[in-house]
C-alpha positions as MATLAB code, in Angstrom:
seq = 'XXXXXXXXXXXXXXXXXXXXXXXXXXXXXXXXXXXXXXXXXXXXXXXXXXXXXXXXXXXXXXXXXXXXXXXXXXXXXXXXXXXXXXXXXXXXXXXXXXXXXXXXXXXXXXXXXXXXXXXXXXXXXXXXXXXXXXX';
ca = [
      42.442   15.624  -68.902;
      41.300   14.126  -65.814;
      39.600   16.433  -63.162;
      41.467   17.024  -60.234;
      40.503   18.404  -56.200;
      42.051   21.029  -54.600;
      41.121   21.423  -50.964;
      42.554   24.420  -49.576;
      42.898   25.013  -46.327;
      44.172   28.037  -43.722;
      46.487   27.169  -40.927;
      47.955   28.417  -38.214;
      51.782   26.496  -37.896;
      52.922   25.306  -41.999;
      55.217   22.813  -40.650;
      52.989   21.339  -37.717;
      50.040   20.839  -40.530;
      52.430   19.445  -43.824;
      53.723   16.986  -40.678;
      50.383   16.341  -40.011;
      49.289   15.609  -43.388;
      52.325   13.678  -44.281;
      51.082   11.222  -41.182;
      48.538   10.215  -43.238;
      50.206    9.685  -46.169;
      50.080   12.658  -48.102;
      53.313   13.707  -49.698;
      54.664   16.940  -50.522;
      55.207   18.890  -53.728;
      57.939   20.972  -53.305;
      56.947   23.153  -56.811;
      54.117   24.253  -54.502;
      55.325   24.975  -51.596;
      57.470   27.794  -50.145;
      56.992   29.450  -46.767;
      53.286   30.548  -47.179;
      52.078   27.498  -48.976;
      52.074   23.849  -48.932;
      50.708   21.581  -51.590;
      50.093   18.299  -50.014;
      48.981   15.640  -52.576;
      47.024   12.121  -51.687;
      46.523   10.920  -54.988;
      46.611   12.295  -58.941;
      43.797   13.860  -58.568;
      43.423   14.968  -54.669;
      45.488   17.951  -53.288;
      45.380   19.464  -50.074;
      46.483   22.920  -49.918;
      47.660   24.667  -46.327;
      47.866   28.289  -46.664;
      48.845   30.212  -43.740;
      46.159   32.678  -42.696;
      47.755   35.783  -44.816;
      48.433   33.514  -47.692;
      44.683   31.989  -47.327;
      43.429   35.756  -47.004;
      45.058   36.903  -50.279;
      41.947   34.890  -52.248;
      39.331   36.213  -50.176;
      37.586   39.109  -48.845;
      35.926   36.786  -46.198;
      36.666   36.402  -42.750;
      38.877   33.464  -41.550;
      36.550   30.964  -39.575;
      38.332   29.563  -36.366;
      37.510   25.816  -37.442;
      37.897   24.801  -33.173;
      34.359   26.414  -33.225;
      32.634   27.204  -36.393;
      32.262   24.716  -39.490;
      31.908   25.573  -42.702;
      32.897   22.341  -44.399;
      33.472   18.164  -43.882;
      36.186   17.054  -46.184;
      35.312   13.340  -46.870;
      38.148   10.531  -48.266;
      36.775    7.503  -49.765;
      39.363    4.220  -49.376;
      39.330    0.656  -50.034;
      38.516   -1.173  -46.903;
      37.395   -0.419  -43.040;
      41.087   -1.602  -42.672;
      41.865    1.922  -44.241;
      39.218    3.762  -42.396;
      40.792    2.886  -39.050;
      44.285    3.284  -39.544;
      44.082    7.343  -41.519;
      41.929    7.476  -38.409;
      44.552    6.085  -36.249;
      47.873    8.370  -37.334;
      45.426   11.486  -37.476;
      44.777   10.843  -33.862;
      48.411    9.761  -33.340;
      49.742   13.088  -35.264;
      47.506   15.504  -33.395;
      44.251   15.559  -34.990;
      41.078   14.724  -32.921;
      37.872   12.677  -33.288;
      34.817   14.692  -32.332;
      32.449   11.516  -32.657;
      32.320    8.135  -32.693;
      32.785    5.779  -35.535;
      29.707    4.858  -37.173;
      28.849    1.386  -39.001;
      25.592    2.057  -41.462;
      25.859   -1.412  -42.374;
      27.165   -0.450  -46.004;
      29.470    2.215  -44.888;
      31.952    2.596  -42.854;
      32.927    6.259  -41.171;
      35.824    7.845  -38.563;
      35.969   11.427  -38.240;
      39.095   13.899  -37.387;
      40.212   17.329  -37.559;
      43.189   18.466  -38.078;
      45.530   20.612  -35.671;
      43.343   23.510  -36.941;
      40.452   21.849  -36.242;
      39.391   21.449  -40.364;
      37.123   18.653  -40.138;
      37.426   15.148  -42.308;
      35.814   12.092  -42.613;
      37.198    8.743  -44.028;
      34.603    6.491  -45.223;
      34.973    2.908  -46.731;
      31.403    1.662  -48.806;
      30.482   -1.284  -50.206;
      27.155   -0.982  -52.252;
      26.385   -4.406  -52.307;
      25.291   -4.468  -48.691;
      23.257   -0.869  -49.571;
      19.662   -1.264  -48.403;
      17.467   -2.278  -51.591;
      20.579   -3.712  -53.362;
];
């Protein structure tokens, strides 16, 4: 059995974030998702969870970070091309999200950055190794 991701993720408005998500081509699983929950899948093996806050509290004694001002982690998307890079950057800007930094070109990678509505930060990077330093 293949290993599979499962990013989960508090927010404050379901609907607002599974629109958001869907923007960037995530769909929804319905056997998932119900009023507290919304499983959000990219790929076989990557899912995006949105919990709202009560839901997301219910596995954890923790406090709640308000991701507009604290960070606790980057969620990072490989894809195929710089193509790719620029247009999940694109609709997440278009749907809401924002980009709190430039783009950056290391010569063998390519990188956007977003948060979402909640302000859960991402990156989208595109590599190719043959133009990695040494190579």
């Amino acid at each position: 059995m293949s290993k599979k991701i499962f990013i989960n993720l508090p927010v404050s408005d379901l609907k607002k974030s599974m629109d958001f998500y869907s923007s960037l081509g995530f769909t929804n699983n319905p056997q998932f998702t119900d009023e507290t929950a919304a499983s959000m899948v990219l790929t076989e093996e990557i899912y995006v969870m949105l919990l709202t806050h009560n839901k997301f509290a219910d596995f954890t004694g923790k406090t709640i970070i308000d991701a507009k001002t604290s960070i606790g982690v980057i969620n990072c998307i490989s894809v195929d091309s710089t193509g790719e890079v620029n247009s999940m950057a694109e609709a997440a800007l278009k749907a809401g999200g924002t980009e709190p930094s430039p783009a950056k070109d290391y010569g063998f990678m390519q990188q956007r950055s977003f948060d979402d509505p909640d302000g859960n930060a991402w990156e989208v990077i595109y590599m190719d190794m043959s133009k990695f330093p040494g190579q």
